[in-house]
PLY file of the C-alpha trace (Angstrom):
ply
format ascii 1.0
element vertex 181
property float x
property float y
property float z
element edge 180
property int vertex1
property int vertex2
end_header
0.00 0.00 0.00
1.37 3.34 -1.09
1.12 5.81 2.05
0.34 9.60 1.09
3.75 10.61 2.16
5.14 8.48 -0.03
3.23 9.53 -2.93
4.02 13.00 -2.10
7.68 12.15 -2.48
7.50 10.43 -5.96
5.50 13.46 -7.60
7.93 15.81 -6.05
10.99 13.86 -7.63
9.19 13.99 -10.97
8.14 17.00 -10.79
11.37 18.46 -10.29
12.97 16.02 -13.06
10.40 17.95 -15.14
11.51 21.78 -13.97
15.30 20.42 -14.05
14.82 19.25 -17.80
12.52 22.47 -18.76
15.19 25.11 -16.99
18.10 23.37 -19.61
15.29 24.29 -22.56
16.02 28.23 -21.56
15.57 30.73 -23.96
16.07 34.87 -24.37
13.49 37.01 -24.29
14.21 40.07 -26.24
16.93 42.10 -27.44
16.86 43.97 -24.83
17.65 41.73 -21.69
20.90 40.80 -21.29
22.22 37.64 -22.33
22.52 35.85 -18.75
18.37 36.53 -18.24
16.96 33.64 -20.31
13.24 32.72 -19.83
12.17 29.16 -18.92
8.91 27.29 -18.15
10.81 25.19 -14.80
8.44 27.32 -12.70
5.38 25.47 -13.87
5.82 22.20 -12.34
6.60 23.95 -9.11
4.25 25.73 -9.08
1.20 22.68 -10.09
3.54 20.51 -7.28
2.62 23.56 -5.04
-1.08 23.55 -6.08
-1.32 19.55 -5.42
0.50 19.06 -2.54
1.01 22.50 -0.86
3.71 25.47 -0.88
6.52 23.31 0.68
6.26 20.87 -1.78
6.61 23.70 -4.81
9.54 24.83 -2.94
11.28 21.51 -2.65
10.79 21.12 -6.77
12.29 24.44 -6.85
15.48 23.64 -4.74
16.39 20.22 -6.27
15.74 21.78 -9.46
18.30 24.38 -9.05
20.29 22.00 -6.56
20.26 19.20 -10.47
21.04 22.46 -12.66
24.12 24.01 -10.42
25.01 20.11 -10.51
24.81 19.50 -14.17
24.60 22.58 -16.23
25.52 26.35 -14.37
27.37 28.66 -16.01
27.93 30.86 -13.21
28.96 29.10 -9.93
25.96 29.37 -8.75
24.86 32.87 -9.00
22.14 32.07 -11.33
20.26 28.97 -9.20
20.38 31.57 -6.08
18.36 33.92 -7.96
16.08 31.41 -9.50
15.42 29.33 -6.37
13.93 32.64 -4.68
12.29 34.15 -7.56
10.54 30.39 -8.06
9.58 30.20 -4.40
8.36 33.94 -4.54
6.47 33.23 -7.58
5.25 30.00 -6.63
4.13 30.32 -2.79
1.11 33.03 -3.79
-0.32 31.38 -6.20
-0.30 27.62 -4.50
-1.53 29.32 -1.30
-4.12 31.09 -2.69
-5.42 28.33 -5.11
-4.99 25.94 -2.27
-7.98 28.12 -0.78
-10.03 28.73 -3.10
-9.34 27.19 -6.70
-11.19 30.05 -9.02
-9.14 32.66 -8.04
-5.70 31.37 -9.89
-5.90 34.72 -11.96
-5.61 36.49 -8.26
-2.82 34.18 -7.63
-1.05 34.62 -10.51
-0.96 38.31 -9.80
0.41 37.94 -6.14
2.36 36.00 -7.52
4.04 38.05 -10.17
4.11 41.24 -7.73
5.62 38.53 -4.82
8.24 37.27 -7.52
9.36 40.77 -8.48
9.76 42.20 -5.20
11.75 38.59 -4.06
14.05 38.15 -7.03
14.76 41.93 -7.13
15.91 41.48 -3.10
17.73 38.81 -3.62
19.49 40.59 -6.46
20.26 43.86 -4.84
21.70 41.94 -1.85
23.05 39.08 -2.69
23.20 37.67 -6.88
24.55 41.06 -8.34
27.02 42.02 -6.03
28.69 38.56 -6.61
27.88 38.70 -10.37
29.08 42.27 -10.85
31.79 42.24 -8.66
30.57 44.64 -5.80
29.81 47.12 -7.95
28.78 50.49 -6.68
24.88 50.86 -4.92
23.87 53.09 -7.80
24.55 50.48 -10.91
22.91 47.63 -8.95
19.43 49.81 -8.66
20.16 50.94 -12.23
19.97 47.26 -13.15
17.43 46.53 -11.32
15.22 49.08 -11.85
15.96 49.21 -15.86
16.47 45.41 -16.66
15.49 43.01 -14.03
11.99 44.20 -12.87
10.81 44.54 -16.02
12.56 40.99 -17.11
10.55 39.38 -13.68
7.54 40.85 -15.05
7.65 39.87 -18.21
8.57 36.40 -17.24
5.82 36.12 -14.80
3.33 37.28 -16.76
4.45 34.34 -19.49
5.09 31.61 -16.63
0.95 33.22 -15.39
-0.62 32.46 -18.85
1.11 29.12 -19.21
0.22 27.68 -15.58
-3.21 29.07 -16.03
-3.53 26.97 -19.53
-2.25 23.80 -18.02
-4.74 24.14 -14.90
-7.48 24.51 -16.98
-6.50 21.50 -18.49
-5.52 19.40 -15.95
-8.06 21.11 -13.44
-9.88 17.57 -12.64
-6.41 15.71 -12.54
-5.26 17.68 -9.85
-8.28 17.14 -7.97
-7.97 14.04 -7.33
-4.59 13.34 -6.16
-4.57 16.93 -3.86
-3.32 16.28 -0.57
0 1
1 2
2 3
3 4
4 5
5 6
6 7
7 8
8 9
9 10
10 11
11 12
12 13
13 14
14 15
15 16
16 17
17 18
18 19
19 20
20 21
21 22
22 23
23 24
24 25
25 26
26 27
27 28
28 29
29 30
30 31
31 32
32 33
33 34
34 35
35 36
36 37
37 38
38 39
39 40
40 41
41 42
42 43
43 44
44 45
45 46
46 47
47 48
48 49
49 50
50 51
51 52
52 53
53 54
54 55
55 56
56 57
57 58
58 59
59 60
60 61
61 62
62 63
63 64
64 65
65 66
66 67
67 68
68 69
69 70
70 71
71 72
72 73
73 74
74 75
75 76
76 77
77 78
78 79
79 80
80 81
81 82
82 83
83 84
84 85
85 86
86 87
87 88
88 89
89 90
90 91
91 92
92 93
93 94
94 95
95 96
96 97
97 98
98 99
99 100
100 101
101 102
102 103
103 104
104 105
105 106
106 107
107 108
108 109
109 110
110 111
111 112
112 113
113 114
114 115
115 116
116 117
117 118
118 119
119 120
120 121
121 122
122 123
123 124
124 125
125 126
126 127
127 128
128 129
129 130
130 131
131 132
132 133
133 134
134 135
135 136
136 137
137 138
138 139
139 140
140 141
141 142
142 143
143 144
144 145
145 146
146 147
147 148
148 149
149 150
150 151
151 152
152 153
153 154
154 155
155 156
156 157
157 158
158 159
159 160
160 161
161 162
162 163
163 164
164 165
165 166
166 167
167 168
168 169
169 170
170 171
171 172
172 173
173 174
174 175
175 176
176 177
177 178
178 179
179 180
């Protein structure tokens, strides 16, 4: 007999084979973003794991996913799994506690969400990811950067990352019924 727990801890390990796999598929957005900001769907299965089984959960897919990419695939020591990790967890812990609550307000989620995500990322960034990525560069070009580049980037992304969860919930809205814990 399968316990709950146990089942909890299988979908989380798929789950987060599925971010780890979807982060490698990374693409850039624009022109205008620089080349280390790359957009990725590795959110989404985070964020469903945090739907189905609670916040936690979404944040566990979202640290071995960046735990398997800084593993298998960084580029940057590091740097860029700190930032995701947080801007993930801030994306993801909204929405999952939200739709956890009451599952017809995802589109409410999805904009905590977003606004969460922004404000977490952009934290982490002034604080901890750009001073190692820069070098400790002066205060003023780290709020330049963030203020020009990476909030709108972390909107942009979340906005994408918000249409595509809200697709695949529709879709898999009576799936994830049933096997909620």
């Amino acid at each position: 007999m399968i316990t709950r727990k146990t089942r909890a801890l299988v979908l989380i390990g798929v789950l987060s084979g599925l971010a780890w796999v979807l982060m490698a598929l990374e693409f850039p957005l624009f022109i205008y973003f620089p080349s280390y900001l790359k957009i990725d769907f590795s959110d989404v299965p985070a964020i469903l794991g945090g739907i189905v089984l609670g916040p936690l959960a979404g944040v566990a897919v979202e640290l071995v996913k960046n735990l398997l990419h800084f593993l298998t695939l960084s580029k940057e020591g590091g740097i860029g799994e700190i930032a995701n990790f947080f801007a993930g967890a801030g994306l993801l812990i909204p929405i999952a506690l939200i739709v956890r609550k009451d599952a017809k307000k995802l589109i409410l989620g999805n904009i905590a969400g977003i606004l969460s995500m922004t404000v977490v990322a952009n934290l982490v960034n002034y604080f901890i990811t750009l001073p190692l990525y820069m070098k400790n560069p002066p205060k003023e070009v780290i709020m330049t950067t963030i203020l020009t580049v990476l909030i709108p980037f972390n909107l942009v992304k979340g906005i994408i990352v918000a249409i595509v969860v809200t697709v695949l919930y529709a879709a898999l809205k009576k799936i994830i019924k049933k096997y909620r814990m």
